[in-house]
N, C-alpha and C positions, 0 to 999 in steps of 0.2 A: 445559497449556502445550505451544507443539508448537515447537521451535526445529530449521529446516532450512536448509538449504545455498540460494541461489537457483542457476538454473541455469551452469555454469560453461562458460567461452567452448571452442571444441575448441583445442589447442596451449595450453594455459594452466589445465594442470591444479591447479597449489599456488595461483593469483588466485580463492579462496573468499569471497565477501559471504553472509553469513546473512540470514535473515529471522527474527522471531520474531512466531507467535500467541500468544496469551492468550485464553482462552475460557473466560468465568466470569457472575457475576453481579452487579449493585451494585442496592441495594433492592428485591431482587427480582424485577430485570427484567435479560435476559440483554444481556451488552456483549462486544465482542471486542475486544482492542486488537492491532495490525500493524504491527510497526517494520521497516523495509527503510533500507538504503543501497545503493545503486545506483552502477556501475562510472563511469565519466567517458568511454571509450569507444562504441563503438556495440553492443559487449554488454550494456549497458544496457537496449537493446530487449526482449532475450528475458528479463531478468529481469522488464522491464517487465511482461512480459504474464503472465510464473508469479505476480508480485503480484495483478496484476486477478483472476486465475483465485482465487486465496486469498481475496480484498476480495468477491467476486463470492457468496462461503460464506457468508464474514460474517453475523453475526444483524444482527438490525434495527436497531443501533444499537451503534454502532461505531467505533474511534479509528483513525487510519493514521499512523504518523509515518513521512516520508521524509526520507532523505537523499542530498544528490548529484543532483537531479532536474532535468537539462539542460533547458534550452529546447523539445528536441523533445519531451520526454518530459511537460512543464507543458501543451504545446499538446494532447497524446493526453491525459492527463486522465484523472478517476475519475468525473468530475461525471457520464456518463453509471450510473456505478452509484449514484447517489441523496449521492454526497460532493460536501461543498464545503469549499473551500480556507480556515482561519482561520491563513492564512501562506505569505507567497508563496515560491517554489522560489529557494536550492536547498536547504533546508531545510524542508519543505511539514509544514504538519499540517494532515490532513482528517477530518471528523467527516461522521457517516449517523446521522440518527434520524427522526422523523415530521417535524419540522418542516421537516429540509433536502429530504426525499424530494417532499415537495408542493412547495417551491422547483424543482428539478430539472426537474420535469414540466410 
């Protein structure tokens, strides 16, 4: 389990949002599970993209839960790294396995 800081805004050193990994296995095939909340301003962005860069590790099948996921942030999307949305923003849960990954493409 890997529980980290997402990146923090400059001037706005004590406005800390975590992320946390999970990286394990359920019937013996590996799963990662990824819960992020996400700032309401436009630092959002950069945490956006230290998520993608985490989602992006992720094993083959995989859980994201967001929170806080503005309009702009729904539009940039995971769908390119093999996630689909089973819940719309600003609450999102997305899922990645073989099935969503051949949807995706």
């Amino acid at each position: 389990m890997h529980d980290r800081y997402l990146p923090v805004a400059p001037l706005r050193p004590f406005e800390r949002r975590g992320l946390l990994e999970v990286v394990g296995t359920w019937n013996g095939v590996a799963l990662t599970l990824v819960a992020a909340r996400f700032a309401s301003d436009r630092t959002s962005l950069r945490e956006w993209r230290f998520t993608r860069g985490v989602l992006r590790r992720a094993s083959e099948r995989a859980l994201f839960f967001a929170d806080g996921v503005s309009p702009e942030l729904a539009r940039i999307g995971v769908a390119d790294l093999g996630f689909v949305s089973r819940m719309d923003p600003p609450c999102a849960v997305y899922r990645r396995d073989e099935s969503s990954r051949a949807l995706s493409q």
